[in-house]
N, C-alpha and C positions, 0 to 999 in steps of 0.2 A: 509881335516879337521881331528885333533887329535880325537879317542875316546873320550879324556879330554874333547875336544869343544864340542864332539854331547853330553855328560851325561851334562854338564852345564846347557844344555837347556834346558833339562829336568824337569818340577818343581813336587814338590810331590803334594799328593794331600793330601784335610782335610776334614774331620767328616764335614758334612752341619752344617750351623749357625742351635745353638740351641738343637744341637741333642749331649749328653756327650757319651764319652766311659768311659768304666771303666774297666782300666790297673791292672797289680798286681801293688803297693798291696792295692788299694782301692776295687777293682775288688772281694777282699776277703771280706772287711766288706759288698760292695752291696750282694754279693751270702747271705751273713749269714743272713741279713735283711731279704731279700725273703724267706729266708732256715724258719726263725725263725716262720715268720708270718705264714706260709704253715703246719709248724707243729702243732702250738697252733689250728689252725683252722681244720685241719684233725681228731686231735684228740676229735673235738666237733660232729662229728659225719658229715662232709662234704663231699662231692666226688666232684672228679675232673670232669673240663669241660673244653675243649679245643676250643677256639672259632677263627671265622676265622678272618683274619687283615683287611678285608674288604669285606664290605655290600652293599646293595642295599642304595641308598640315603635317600630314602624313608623311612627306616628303624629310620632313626635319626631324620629326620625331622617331622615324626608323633610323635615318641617315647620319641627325650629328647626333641622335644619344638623349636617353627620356632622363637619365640620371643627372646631362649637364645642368649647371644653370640654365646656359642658354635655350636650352627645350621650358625646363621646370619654372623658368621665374619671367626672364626676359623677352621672349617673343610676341609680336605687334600678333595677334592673332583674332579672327574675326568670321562670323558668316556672310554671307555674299546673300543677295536677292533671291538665289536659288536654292539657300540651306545650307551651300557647300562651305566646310572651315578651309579658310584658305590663310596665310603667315606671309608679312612682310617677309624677304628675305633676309635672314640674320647674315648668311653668311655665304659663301658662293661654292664649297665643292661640291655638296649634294645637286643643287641646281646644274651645275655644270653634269654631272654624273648621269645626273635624268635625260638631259639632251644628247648625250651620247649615246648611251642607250635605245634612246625614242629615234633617234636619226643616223641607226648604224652605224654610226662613225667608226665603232669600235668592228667593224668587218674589215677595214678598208689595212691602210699600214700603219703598221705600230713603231712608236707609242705615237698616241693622237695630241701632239701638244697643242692647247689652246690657253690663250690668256682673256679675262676681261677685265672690266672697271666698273665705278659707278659706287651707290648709294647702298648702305646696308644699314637695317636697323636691331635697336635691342633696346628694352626697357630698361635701363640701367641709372642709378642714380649719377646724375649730371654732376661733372669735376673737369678740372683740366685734364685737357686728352683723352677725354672718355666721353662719348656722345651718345643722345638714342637714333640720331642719324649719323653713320660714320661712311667716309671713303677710303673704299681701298682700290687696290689694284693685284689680281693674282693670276696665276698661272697654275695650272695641271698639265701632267705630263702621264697619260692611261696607257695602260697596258702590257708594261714589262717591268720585270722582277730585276733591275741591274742596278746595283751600288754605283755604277760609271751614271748613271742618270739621277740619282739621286746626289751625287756632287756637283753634275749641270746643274743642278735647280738650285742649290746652295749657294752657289755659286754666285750664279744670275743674281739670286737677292744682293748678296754683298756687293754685286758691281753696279746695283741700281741705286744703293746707298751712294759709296763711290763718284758712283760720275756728278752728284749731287754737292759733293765736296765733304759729306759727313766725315769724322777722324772719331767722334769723340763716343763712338758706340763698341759692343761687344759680342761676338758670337758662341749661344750656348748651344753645345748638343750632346744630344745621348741617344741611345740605341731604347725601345719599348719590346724589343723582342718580336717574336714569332708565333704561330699556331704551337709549336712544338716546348716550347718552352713557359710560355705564359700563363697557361692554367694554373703547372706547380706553382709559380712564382705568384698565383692570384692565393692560391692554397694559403704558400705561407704569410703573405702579406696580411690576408684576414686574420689569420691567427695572432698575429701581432695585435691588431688591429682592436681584434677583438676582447685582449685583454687589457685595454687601456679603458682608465672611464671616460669615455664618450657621452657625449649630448643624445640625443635621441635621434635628430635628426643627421648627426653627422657618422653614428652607427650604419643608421638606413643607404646613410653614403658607400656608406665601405661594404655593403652587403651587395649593392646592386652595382659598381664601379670604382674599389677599395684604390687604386690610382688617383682618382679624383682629391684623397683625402690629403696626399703628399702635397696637394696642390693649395691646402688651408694657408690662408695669411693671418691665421689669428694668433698671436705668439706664445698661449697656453697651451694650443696644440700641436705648434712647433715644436716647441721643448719636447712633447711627449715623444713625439718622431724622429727626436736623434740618434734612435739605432737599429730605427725600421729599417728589413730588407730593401737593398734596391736592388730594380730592374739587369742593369750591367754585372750586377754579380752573379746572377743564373743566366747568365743568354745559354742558349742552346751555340755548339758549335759551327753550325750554319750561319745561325744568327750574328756571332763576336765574328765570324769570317767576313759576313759582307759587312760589317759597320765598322773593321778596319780596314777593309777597302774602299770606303767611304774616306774616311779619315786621311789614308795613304794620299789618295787622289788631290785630296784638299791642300795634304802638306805641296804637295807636286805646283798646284795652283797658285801659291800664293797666300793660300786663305786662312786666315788667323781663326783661332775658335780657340773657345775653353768649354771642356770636358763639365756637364754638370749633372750627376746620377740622378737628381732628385727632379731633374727639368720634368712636368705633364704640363701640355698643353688641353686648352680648355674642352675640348671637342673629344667624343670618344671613339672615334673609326681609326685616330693614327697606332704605328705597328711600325717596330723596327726606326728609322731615323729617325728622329726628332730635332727641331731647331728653333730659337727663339733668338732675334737682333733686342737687346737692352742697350738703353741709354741712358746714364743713369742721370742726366741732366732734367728728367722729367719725373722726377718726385715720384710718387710710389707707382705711378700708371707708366712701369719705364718699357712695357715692351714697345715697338716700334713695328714690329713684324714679325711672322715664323711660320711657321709648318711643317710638313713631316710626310711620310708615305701611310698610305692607307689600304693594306692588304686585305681582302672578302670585302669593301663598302661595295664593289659593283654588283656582286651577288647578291647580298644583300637589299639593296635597291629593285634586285630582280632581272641583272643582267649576266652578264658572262663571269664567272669566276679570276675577273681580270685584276691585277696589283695597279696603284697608282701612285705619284709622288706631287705636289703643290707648295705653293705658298701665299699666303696676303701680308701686302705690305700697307700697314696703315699711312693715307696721305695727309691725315689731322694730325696726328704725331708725330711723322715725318716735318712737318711745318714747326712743331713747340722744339723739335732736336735742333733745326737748323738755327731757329730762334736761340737756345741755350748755347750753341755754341757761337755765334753771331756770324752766320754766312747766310747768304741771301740766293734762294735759287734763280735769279735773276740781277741783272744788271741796274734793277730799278727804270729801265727803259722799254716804254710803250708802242714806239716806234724813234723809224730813223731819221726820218724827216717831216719839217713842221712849216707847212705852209703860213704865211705874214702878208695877207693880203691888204693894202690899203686905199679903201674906196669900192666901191660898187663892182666898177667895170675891172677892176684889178680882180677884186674876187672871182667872177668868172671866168675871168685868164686863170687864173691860177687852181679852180677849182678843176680843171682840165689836165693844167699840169699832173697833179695830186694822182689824178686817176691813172692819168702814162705811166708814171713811177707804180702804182699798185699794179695794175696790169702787166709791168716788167717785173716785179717779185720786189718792189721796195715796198718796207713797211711807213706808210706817210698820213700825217693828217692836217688839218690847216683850224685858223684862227675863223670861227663864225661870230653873228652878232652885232659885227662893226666897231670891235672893239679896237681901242689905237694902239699904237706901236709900244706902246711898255706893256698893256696889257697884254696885247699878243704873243712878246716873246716871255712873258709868265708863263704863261700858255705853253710854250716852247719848250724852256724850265721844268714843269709839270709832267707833261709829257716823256720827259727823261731824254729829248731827240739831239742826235747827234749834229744835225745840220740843219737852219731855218732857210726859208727860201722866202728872200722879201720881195716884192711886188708893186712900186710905187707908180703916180703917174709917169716919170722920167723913164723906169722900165717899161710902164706901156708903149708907150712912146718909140724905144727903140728895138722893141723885141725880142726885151733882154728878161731876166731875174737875177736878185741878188742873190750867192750860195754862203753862207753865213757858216763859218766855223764854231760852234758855240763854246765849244771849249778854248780855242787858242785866240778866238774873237777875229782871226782870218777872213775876209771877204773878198770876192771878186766876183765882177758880171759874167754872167753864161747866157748865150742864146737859147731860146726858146727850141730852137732845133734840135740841140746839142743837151737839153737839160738832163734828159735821162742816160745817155751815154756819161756824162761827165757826174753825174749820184752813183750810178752806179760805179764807177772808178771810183772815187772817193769813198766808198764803202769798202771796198776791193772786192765787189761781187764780180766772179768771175763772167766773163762776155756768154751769152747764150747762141 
């Protein structure tokens, strides 16, 4: 049998249903999303937490709620070589919660803001904007009961949107109430609830988490919910008190939102604030982001009777918004400068150059291969770079390189001395 015949048989393999890569040059606007989000939020005063890809089962199933989907249908779930069931993580505040917890944090001062990132999964039927590997990026904010921290955190999401360029999304929020208030309000909702004809299984909903049900997409059981209680119309006094100081603070901020009683998010630890970014440029999967505060999860988890507030911002949906509205988290450039070496001994000179300029904080890369002068400044092109640096015998020769304006098509020789002073100037990076 030919070579030819055995590589035939061979078939490649693919990314699992569900799970996207992201190639250059997409691979460039996902980093900036995350890049973007990480910095707005660092700069509010957050630190990092690096949390593990998976947990004890147990962790989720106390933490986000055995009633959700995401416990009952979606979780990566598995034994381990030791017996032990251990879950992909679905989602990051329980995780985050356990390591507080386990590593005191929560002794120290309050509130313990921490953000992280990275990869979450859930068995979900594959669509635009909805993955069984998703990225986000969120933030918790543990251990104080303050409406003034709960509009930080609102906050923060809508400027991480913001600085991204988004215009074309919307902010819902509502209040879920309190210890004080919630039960009656569970009271009368089943009662509603309960007299509607329900499916069997969506009964069993309303028995064990009757919030869950408000949150149906199915438009038979919409209709029936048009004059089910809601939440904001029994808060407790306490309650309507901090969720229009919530509100107040936001009017104070800047921060646009529209009021929506019927908002449940998918998870059942959240109490009191609640908030969801829609976009409605993404067809039925329009959230984008949200979260809410979560009064008793710490206790519950088995730690201190402490309040917390969070949010995750999805960075795959974040990507299809910026896509709907057509803005580009990036400039479409890779770097800033494009080495054009020509000949051998050029390359070597120039490969050196390349490296002074990254060494000084420019971003640069150069032409390999031996490819010629139209190829390379495709190459150039490609790259997105603002400025080529060409390289020929004549430059060796006198110790020079060409600085190539790629836009205005401007060129002049620069000494080899003088190269990285004079990119940098041309970029306008400030002198170090």
């Amino acid at each position: 049998m030919t070579d030819t015949a055995k590589s035939a048989r061979i078939q490649p393999f693919s990314a699992p249903k569900g799970v996207p890569d992201y190639v250059p040059p997409t691979s460039a606007d996902f980093h900036a999303v995350r890049s973007t989000f990480e910095t707005v939020i660092h700069n509010s005063g957050y630190g990092h937490i690096e949390l593990p890809v998976f947990e004890e089962t147990g962790l989720f199933a106390r933490g986000v709620g055995e009633s959700t989907d995401v416990v009952s249908k979606e979780m990566y779930t598995f034994n381990d070589r030791g017996g032990r069931s251990v879950t992909l993580r679905p989602e990051g505040t329980a995780g985050v919660m356990r390591a507080v917890i386990e590593h005191n944090l929560d002794r120290g001062q309050l509130p313990v803001k921490l953000t992280y990132s990275g990869p979450f999964f859930r068995y979900e039927r594959p669509q635009a904007g909805r993955y069984r590997q998703l990225q986000q990026v969120g933030v918790e904010a543990i251990g104080v009961d303050d409406p003034a921290l709960d509009a930080e955190v609102v906050c923060l999401a809508d400027r991480c949107y913001r600085a991204l360029g988004l215009t074309g999304y919307r902010l819902e929020l509502t209040s879920l109430g309190d210890s004080t208030c919630r039960p009656e309000y569970r009271r009368k909702l089943q009662d509603f609830l309960f007299a509607l004809p329900l499916d069997e299984e969506t009964r069993r909903r309303a028995e064990i988490n009757p919030l869950r049900v408000l949150d149906d997409k199915r438009p038979e059981i919409r209709e029936m919910l048009d004059d089910a209680p809601l939440m904001p119309d029994h808060l407790s006094p306490e309650a309507r008190e901090h969720f229009e100081t919530v509100t107040g603070l936001l009017d104070d901020m800047g921060v646009e939102y529209t009021l929506n009683p019927r908002l449940v998010r998918g998870l059942d630890y959240y109490t009191k604030t609640c908030f969801e970014f829609v976009h409605d440029g993404l067809g039925a999967q329009s959230g984008i982001g949200g979260g809410g505060r979560y009064d008793g999860l710490m206790a519950q988890l088995g730690g201190q009777d402490l309040s917390g507030i969070g949010f995750g911002l999805g960075v795959d949906r974040t990507l299809l918004a910026l896509e709907a509205e057509g803005v580009s988290a990036t400039e479409g450039r890779r770097v800033d400068i494009y080495g054009v070496p020509m000949g051998h001994e050029a390359k070597r000179r120039l490969a050196v150059v390349i490296d002074r300029l990254r060494r000084a904080g420019v971003s640069a890369d150069m032409a390999y291969g031996d490819r010629g002068l139209k190829g390379a400044m495709k190459g150039a092109d490609r790259a997105g770079a603002r400025y080529a640096l060409v390289m020929g015998e004549q430059e060796l020769a006198d110790g020079t390189v060409v600085l190539r304006d790629l836009t205005t098509r401007d060129q002049h020789e620069v000494s080899l001395e003088d190269v990285v002073l004079t990119v940098r100037s041309a970029l306008g990076v400030v002198p170090r």
